[in-house]
Every structure is written in C-alpha cells, then in structure tokens.
N, C-alpha and C positions, 0 to 999 in steps of 0.2 A: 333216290336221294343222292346221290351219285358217291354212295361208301362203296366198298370193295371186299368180298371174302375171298381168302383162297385155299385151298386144300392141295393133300398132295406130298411129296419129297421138300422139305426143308431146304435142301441145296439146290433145287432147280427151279426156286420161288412157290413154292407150295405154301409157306409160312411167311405174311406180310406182317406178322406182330411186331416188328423191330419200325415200321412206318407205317406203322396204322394211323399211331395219331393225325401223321400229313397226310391222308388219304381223304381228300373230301370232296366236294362237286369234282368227282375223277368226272372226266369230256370222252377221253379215249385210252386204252392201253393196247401195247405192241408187245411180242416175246422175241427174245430169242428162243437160242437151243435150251437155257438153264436160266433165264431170269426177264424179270419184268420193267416194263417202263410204263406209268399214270400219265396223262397230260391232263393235267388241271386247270378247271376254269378260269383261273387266275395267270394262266399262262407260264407255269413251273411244272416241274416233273420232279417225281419222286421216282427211285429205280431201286428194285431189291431184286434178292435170289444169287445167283453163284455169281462172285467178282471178277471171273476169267469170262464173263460173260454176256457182261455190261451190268449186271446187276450192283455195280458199287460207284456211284457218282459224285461222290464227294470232291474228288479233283475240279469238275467243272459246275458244280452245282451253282457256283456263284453267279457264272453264263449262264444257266440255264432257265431266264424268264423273256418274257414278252415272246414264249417259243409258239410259233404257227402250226410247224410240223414236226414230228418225230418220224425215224424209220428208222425197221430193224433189221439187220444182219443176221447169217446164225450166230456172230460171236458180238455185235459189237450193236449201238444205237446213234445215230448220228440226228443234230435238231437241228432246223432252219430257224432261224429269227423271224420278228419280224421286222427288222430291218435286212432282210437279205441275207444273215450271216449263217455259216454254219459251226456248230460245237459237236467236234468228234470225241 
C-alpha cells in the first residue's frame, strides 16, 4: 500500500513518526550513512533521520516536486527534476 515502518536508532532514521503522516504511495527510498529519503508517487520526497545527513529537508522541500530521481551519498541526497534540474 506503499506506507513505510522503520525501526531501529532514532538518530540514524530508525523513527519515521515525525513524517509518518507524509509517508504514502512511498515509489522508492534511498539512505544515507544516518537518514532517509521517500520518493512519492506524487513526485515529492519526504527525508528524516540525522540532519548532518540529509535527513532534514525543509530548506529545499519547496523544490522538491515533479522529482524523477533521487540519489544518495553517505552524507548528502541530491533530486533530478523532471524538467532536468537538480536540488542538492
């Protein structure tokens, strides 16, 4: 049904409850070393887990729809648009 549980250390995304509610037709997720990125049906991303480790996306969450692709670093997530662009 495309929800998500996670278990595990709290600081290295173990505990999705802070975005659970946005977690739904999840499509695909990527990790870092300590945190999580969702790609959503709807072509947005929801990102939790440690902030030094991409787990905190509020700076560009605004950019981050109509996203194709996601990919992950050990520290960092970068999206490709679907118009070509990308949001580091």
């Amino acid at each position: 049904d495309g929800s998500v549980v996670t278990w595990g250390n709290r600081h290295s995304g173990g505990d999705c409850s802070e975005v659970q509610d946005r977690l739904r037709s999840v499509k695909q997720i990527l990790a870092t070393k300590c945190a999580f990125a969702a790609v959503l049906g709807n072509g947005s991303v929801v990102t939790w887990g440690n902030p030094e480790y991409g787990g905190d996306s509020s700076k560009v969450q605004d950019q981050l729809k109509g996203v194709r692709q996601v990919l992950a670093a050990s520290y960092a997530f970068a999206a490709i648009l679907a118009d070509g662009s990308l949001v580091t």
